[in-house]
Wavefront OBJ file of the C-alpha trace (Angstrom):
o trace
v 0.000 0.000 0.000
v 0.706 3.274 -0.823
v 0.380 6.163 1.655
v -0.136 9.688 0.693
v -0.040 13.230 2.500
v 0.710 16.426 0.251
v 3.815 17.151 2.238
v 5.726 14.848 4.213
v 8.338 16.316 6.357
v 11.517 14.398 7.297
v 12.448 15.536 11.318
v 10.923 16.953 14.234
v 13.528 19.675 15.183
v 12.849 23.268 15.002
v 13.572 23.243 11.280
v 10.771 20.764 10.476
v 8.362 21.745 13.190
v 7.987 25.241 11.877
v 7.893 24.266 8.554
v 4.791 21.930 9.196
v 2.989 23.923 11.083
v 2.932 26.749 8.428
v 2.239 24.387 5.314
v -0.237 22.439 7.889
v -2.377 25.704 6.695
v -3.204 24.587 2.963
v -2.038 20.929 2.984
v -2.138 17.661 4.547
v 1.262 16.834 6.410
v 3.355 13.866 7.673
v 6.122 14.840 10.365
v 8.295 11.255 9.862
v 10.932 10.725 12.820
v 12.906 8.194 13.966
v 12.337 8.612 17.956
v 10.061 10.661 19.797
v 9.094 14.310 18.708
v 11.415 15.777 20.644
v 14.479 13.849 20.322
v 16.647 16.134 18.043
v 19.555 18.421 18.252
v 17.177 21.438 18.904
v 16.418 20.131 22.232
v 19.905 20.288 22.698
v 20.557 23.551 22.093
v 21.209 25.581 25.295
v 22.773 28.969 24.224
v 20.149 30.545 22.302
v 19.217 32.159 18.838
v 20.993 35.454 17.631
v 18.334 38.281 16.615
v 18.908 41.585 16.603
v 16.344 43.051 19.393
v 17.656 45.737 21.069
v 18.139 49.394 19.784
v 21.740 49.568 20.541
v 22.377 46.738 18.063
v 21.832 46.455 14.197
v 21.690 44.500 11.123
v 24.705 45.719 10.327
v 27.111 44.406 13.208
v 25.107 40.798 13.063
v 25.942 40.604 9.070
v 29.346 41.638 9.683
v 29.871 39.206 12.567
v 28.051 36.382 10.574
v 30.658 37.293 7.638
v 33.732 37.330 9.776
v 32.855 34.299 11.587
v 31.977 32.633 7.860
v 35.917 33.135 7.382
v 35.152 34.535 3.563
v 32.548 31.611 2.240
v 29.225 33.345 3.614
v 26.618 33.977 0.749
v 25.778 37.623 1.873
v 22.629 37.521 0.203
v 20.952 34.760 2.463
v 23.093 36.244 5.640
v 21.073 39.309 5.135
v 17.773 37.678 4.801
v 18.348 35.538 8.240
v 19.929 38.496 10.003
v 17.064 40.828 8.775
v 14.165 38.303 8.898
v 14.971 36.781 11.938
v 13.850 39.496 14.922
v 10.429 38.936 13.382
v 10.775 35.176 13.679
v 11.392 35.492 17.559
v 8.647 37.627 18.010
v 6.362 34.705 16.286
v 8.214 32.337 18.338
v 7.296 34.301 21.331
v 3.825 34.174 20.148
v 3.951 30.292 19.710
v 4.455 30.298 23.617
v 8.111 30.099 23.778
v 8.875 31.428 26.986
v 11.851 33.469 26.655
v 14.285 34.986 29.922
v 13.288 38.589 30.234
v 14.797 40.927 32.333
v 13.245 43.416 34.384
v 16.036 46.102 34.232
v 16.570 45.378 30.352
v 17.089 49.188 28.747
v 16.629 49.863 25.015
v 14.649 45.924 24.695
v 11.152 46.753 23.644
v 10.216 43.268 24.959
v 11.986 42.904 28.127
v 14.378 40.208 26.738
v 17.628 39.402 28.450
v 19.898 39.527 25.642
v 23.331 37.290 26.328
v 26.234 37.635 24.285
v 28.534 34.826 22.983
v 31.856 33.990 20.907
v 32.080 36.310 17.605
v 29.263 38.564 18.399
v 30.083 42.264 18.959
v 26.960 42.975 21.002
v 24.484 41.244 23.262
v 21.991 39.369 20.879
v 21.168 36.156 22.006
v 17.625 35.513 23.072
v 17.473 32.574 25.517
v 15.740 30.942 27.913
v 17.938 30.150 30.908
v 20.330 27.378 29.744
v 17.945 25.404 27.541
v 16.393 27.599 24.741
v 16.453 24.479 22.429
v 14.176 22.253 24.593
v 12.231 25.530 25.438
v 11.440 26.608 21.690
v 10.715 22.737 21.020
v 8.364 22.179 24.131
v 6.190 25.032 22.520
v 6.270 23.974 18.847
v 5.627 20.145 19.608
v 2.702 21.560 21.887
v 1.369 23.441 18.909
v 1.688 20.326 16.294
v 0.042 18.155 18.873
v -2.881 19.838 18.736
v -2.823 20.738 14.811
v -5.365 17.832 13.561
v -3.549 18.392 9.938
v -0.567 17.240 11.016
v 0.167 13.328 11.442
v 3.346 12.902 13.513
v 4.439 9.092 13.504
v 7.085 8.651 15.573
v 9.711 5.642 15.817
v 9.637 6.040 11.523
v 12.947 6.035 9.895
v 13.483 7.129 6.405
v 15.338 4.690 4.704
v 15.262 6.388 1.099
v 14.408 9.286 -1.280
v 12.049 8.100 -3.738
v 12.703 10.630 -6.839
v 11.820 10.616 -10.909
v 13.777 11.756 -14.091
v 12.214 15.125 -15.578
v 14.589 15.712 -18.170
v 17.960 16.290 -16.290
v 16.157 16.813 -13.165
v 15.453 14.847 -10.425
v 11.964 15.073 -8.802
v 11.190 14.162 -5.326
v 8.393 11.713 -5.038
v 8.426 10.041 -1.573
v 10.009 8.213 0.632
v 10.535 4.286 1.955
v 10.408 4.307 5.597
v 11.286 1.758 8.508
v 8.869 1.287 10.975
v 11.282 0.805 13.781
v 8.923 -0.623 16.754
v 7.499 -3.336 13.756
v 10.539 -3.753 11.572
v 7.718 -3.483 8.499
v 8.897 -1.154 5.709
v 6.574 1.567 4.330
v 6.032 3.830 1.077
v 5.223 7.359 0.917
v 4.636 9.763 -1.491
v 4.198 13.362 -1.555
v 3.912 16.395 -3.829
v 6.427 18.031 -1.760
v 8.985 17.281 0.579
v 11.499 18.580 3.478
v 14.445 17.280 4.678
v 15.019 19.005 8.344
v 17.014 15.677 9.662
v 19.483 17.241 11.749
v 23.500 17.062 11.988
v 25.797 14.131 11.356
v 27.926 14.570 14.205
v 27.398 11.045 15.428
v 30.526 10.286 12.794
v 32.694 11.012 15.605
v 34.013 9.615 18.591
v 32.875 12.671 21.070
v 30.254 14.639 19.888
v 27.677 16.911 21.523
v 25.085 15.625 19.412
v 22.266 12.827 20.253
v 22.236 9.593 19.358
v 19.999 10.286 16.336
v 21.767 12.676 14.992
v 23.795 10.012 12.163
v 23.658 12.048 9.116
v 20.590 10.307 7.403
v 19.395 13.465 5.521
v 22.660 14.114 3.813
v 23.202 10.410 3.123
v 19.689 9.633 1.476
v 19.814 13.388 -0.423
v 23.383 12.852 -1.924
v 22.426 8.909 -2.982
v 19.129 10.192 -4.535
v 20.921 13.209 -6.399
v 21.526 16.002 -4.585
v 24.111 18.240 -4.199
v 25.747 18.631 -1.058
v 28.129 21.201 -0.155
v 31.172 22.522 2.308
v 30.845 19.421 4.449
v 34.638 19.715 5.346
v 33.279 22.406 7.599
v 32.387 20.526 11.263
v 32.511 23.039 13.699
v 34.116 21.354 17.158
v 32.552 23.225 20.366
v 35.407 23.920 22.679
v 33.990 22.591 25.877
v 31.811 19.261 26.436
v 32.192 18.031 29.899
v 34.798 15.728 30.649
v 34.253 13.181 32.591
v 34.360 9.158 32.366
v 30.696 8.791 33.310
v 29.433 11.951 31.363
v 28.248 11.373 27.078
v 29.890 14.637 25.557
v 27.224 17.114 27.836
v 27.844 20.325 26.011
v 28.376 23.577 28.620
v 27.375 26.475 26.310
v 29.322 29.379 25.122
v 27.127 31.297 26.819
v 29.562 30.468 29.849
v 32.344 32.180 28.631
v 29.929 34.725 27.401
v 29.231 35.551 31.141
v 33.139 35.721 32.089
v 34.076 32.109 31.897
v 38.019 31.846 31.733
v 39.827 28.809 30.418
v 42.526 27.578 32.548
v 45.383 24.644 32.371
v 45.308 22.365 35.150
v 47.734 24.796 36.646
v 45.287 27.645 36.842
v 47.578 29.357 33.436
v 44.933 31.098 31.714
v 45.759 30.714 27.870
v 43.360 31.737 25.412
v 45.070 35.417 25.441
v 48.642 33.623 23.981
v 45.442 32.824 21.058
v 43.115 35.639 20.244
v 42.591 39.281 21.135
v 38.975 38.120 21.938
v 40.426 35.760 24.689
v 37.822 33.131 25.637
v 34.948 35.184 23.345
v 37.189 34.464 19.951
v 35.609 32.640 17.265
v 34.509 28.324 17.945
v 37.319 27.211 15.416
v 40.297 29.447 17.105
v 39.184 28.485 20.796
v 38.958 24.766 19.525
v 42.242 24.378 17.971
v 43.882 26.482 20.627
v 42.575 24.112 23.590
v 43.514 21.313 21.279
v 47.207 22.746 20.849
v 47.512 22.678 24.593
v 46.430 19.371 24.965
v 48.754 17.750 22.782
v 51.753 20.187 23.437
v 51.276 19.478 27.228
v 50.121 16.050 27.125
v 46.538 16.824 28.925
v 43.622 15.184 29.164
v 41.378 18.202 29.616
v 41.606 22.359 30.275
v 38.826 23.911 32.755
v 36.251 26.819 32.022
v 36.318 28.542 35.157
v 33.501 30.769 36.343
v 33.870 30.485 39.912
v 34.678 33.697 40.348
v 30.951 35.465 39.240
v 28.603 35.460 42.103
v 27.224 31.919 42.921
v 23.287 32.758 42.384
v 24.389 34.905 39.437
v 25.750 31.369 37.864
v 23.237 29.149 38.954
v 20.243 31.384 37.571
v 21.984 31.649 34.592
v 22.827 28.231 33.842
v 20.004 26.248 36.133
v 20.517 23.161 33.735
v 24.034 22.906 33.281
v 24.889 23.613 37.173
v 22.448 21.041 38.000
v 24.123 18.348 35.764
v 27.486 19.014 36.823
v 26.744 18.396 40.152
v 25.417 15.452 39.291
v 28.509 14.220 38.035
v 30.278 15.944 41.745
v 31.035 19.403 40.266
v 29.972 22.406 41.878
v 30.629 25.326 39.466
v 30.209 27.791 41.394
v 33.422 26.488 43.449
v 34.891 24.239 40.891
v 36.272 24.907 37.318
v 34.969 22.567 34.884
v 36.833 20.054 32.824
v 36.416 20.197 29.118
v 37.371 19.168 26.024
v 36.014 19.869 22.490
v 33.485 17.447 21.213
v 32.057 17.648 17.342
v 28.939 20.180 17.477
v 27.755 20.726 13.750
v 28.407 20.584 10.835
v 28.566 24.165 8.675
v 28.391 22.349 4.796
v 25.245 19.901 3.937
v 22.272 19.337 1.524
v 22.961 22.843 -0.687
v 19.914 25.098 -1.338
v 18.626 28.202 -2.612
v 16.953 31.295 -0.733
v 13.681 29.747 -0.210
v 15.853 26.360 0.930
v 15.133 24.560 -2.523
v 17.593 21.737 -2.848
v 18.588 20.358 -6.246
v 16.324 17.777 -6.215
v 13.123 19.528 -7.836
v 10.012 19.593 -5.055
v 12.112 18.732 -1.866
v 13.400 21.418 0.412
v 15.810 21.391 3.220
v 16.292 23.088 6.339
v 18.007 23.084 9.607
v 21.666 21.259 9.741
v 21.005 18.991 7.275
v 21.164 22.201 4.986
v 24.001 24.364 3.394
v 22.278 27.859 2.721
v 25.322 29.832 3.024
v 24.296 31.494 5.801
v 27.578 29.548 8.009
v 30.596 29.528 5.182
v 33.610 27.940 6.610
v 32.566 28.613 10.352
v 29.142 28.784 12.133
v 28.870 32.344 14.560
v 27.107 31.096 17.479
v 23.600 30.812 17.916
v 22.675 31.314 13.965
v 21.647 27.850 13.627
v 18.548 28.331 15.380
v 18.053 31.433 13.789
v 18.612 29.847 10.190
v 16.076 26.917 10.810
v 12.947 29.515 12.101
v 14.095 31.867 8.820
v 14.533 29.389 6.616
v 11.243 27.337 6.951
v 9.524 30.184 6.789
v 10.838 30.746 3.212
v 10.362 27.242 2.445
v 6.947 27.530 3.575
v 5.935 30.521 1.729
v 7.569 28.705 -1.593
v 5.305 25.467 -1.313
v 2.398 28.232 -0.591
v 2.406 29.350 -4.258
v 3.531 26.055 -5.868
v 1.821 22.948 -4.398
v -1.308 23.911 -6.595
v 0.927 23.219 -9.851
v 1.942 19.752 -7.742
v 0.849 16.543 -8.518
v 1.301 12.793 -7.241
v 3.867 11.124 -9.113
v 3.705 7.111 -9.810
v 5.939 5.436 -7.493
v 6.572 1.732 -7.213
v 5.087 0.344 -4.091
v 8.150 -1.100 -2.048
v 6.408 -2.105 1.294
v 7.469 -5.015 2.815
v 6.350 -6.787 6.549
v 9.321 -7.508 8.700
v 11.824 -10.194 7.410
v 13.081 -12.885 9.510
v 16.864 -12.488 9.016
v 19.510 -12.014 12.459
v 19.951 -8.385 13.217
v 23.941 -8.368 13.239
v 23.532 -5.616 16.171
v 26.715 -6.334 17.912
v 28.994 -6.377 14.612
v 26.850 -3.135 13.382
v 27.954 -1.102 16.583
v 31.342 -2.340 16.001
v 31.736 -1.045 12.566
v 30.213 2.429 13.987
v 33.163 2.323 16.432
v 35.639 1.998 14.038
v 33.725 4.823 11.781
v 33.637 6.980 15.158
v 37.472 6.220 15.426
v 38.569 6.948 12.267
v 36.988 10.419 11.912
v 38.067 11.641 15.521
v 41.670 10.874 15.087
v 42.220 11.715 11.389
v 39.304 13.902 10.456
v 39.012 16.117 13.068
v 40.614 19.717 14.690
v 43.943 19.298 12.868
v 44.173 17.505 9.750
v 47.092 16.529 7.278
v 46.618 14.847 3.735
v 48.377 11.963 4.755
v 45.762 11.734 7.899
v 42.780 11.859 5.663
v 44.246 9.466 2.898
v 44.832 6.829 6.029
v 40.734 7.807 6.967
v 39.294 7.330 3.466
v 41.369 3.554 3.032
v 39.913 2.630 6.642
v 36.476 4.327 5.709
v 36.682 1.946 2.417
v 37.235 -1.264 4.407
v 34.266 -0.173 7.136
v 31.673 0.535 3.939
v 32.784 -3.284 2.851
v 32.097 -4.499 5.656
v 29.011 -3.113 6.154
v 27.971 -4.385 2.469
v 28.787 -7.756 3.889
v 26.744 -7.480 7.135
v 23.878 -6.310 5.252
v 23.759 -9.392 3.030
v 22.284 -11.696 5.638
v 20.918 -9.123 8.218
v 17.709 -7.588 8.227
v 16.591 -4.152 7.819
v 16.845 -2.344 11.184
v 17.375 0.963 12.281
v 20.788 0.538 13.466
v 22.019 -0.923 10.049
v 20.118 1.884 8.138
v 22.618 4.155 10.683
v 25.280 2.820 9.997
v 24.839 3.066 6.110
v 24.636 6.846 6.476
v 27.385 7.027 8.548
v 29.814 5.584 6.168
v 28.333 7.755 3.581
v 28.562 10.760 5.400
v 32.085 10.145 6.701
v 33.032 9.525 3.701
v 32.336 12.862 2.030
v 33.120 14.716 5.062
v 36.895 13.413 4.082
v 36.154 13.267 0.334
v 35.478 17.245 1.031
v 38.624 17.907 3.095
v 40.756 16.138 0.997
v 39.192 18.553 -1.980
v 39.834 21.748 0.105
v 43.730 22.743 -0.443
v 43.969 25.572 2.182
v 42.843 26.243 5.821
v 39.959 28.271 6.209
v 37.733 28.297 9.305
v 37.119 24.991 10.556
v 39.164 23.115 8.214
v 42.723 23.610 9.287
v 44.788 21.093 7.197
v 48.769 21.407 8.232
v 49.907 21.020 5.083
v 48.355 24.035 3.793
v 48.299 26.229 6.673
v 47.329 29.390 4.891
v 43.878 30.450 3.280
v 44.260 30.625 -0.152
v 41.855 33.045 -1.465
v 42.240 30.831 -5.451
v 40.246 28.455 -3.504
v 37.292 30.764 -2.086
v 34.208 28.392 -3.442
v 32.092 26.125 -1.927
v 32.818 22.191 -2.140
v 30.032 20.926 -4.024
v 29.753 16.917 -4.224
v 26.821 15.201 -6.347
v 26.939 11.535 -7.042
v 27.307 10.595 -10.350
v 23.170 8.619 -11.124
v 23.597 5.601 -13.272
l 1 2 3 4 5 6 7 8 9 10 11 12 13 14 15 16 17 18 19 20 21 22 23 24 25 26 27 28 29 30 31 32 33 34 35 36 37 38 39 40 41 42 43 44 45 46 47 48 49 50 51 52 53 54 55 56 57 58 59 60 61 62 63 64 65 66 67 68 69 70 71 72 73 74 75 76 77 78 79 80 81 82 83 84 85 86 87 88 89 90 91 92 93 94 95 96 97 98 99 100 101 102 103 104 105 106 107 108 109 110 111 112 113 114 115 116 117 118 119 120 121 122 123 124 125 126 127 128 129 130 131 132 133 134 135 136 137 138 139 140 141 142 143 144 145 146 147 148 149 150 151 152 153 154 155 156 157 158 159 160 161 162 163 164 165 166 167 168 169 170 171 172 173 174 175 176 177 178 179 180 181 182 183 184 185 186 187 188 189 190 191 192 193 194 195 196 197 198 199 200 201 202 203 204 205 206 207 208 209 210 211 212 213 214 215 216 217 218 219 220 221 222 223 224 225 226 227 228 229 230 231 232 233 234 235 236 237 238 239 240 241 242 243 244 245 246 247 248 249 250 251 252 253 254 255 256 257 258 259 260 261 262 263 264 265 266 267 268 269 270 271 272 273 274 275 276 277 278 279 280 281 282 283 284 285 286 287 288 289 290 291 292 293 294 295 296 297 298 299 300 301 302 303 304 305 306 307 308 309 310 311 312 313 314 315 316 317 318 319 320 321 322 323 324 325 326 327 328 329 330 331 332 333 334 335 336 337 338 339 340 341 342 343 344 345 346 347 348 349 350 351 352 353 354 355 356 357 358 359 360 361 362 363 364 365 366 367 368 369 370 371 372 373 374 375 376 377 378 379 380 381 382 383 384 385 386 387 388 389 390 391 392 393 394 395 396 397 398 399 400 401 402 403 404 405 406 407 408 409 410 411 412 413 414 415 416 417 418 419 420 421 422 423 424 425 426 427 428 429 430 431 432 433 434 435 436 437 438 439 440 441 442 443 444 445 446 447 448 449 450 451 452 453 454 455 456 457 458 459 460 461 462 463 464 465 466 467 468 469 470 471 472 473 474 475 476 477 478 479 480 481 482 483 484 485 486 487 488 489 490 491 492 493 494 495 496 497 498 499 500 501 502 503 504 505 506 507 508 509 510 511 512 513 514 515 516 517 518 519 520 521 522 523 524 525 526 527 528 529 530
């Protein structure tokens, strides 16, 4: 059987969220994800999103900070339509229910907001709700699809693959073949229109900030049915995840060194001044490579963000979540500094698309991480991304407004299938994603060299073989669907760095330690369709 909505939307984050609850106005819609609604790297988000509200700021210094921070590979044109469009997105946001923080004494803030300031930004711009804005902005969207009767969520689902059609040299999107996780039976959709808002692929390496779900399937499905996908060299590494043996990557936000957070050796040496004029505020890729510097020149296992010195209620009203964690794991941050390393946050390149986040696939959009709009070039400023989904869907949105009419079904094979008896391979599949993990983190990651990512493609080879071989005799389970994308998004993640002969923002290859303005293009990457 073959099941139809008008749109079907791929993801529950923010991205895909926003985008069905617009379209949820003039067509039927299918929110497809792979755990609960909201399981995604939104929820995650604890910083904030970057919007120019208050009078002291302007358009201006957020472009210019989005462009410096981009490192010289920023498409101005969309930076100016997320830095321009975006205080109006908060204030729908704010609308939805999203309780933001305000702040009572808050001058020149029409709305009261208590405007934080992170790495790269020149004024205070990030709107935030304590130390969990993602999970706050999610809470109230999820609330809001709930209770839209247009909108069929089905959770547990995971896309398996794009179902597209020739159109001369064009590829049209047509639907999808999705897992039912819970049943193991195997589904087909079809839809006149389509968005990918899957989230980051950050699950590639060994410590990452991201969720478990966050494996790259968007990219992965969109570059096998087509697509192009762009700059995915670019993985931004936050500078400080938690460190601790007990503790999976828990990201403390750069909101903390917003506040006055200093990074410290073990010896209490602050260091980031030796680095940057900015000191701990300078851009994600400088304070990453410099805390990685220090822990390979001095043999370290960690550095500390220190904020004990701010007033203890000042810190623990700030950051309610992330002092409650800590001390979970027996850190008191208001007395203690916090061990840290850098962790893989997001990735900057992805599934390339026009203004109103048109892929090249004809009739499927994408939005969120899973995206390259050029809003990040070679470096993400903080607190954009969530700014770039809420902008971004909206243009989407307003693009399938005035085209679904012209829309039709197309004819799709029906490739449902009940659950087949075969072994699920589960403890050889989470092997092979160890080695993957492996791989990336030691070759692919802060600091690269050609011979490094040479040695990660061979290995990255031998894992895709032997995933071909587990396949053969397992059956079709979430896991092994993972693991597919994984080797196809490590892959081009090298495939990309390998391509990119300079170092520029978050790609910092020693053997080409300058930028090389000859080389000031995107890294596009389409597979060649037999």
């Amino acid at each position: 059987m073959i099941i139809d909505y008008d749109i079907i939307v791929l993801g529950s984050g923010i991205a895909g969220l926003s985008f069905a609850l617009r379209v949820s106005e003039f067509a039927s819609v299918a929110v497809i994800t792979k755990k609960s609604d909201s399981t995604s790297n939104t929820n995650n988000a604890q910083g904030g999103i970057a919007a120019v509200m208050a009078e002291t700021d302007s358009y201006e210094s957020h472009i210019r900070d989005t462009l410096v921070a981009g490192a010289g590979l920023c498409n101005k044109e969309a930076v100016t339509a997320l830095v321009t469009e975006g205080p109006d997105r908060v204030r729908e946001l704010m609308e939805m229910g999203v309780n933001f923080t305000k702040n009572a004494s808050a001058s020149g803030n029409p709305l009261g907001l208590d405007l934080g300031r992170e790495g790269g930004h020149s004024a205070r711009r990030i709107v935030h709700a304590a130390d969990l804005t993602g999970r706050e902005i999610e809470r109230a969207l999820v609330r809001m699809v709930k209770a839209n009767h247009n909108i069929h969520v089905m959770e547990h689902h995971q896309a398996m693959e794009l179902i597209t059609e020739k159109e001369g040299s064009f590829a049209v999107a047509a639907g999808c073949v999705v897992l039912d996780t819970e049943t193991g039976d195997i589904d087909t959709f079809r839809a006149r229109l389509m968005m990918l808002s899957t989230g980051g692929l950050c699950q590639t390496y060994k410590h990452t900030t991201n969720p478990s779900i966050a494996t790259g399937d968007g990219v992965a499905m969109a570059y096998n049915a087509g697509a192009v996908v762009s700059n995915l060299e670019f993985i931004q590494f936050h500078p400080t995840s938690l460190y601790h043996p007990e503790a999976d990557s828990f990201l403390i936000s750069e909101a903390v060194r917003g506040e006055g957070g200093i990074l410290r050796l073990p010896d209490g040496t602050r260091f980031m001044p030796m680095y940057h004029e900015l000191n701990e505020l300078a851009p994600r890729d400088i304070v990453a490579r410099a805390i990685h510097h220090e822990l390979m020149t001095k043999e370290l296992d960690c550095v500390y963000l220190d904020i004990t010195h701010k007033d203890p209620e000042f810190v623990k009203n700030h950051f309610p979540f992330i002092y409650r964690n800590c001390l979970n794991y027996g850190i008191d941050i208001t007395k203690q500094p916090i061990p840290t390393v850098p962790a893989a946050h997001y990735s900057c390149g992805g599934v390339k698309t026009d203004l109103d986040a048109q892929t090249s696939i004809k009739n499927m959009y994408a939005c969120g991480e899973v995206s390259c709009t050029g809003v990040h070039g070679a470096n993400r400023l903080a607190s954009n991304s969530l700014l770039e989904a809420v902008v971004f869907s909206k243009r989407a949105a307003d693009h399938a407004r005035k085209t679904i009419k012209d829309v039709g079904f197309k004819k799709v094979e029906d490739r449902s299938a009940s659950a087949l008896g075969k072994r699920s391979h589960k403890d050889e599949i989470d092997l092979v994603k160890a080695g993957i993990k492996n791989i990336m983190w030691k070759y692919v990651g802060i600091v690269r060299t050609n011979e490094w990512l040479e040695k990660a493609m061979n290995s990255l080879e031998r894992f895709e073989g032997e995933y071909l071989s587990i396949r053969e005799d397992s059956r079709i389970t979430a896991d092994l669907v993972e693991l597919a994308n994984m080797v196809t998004c490590a892959k081009l993640i090298t495939k990309s760095a390998l391509l990119r002969k300079e170092s520029r923002g978050l790609n910092y290859n020693l053997d080409y330690p300058s930028a090389d303005d000859g080389a000031l293009h995107d890294t596009d990457i389409r597979k060649e369709q037999k």
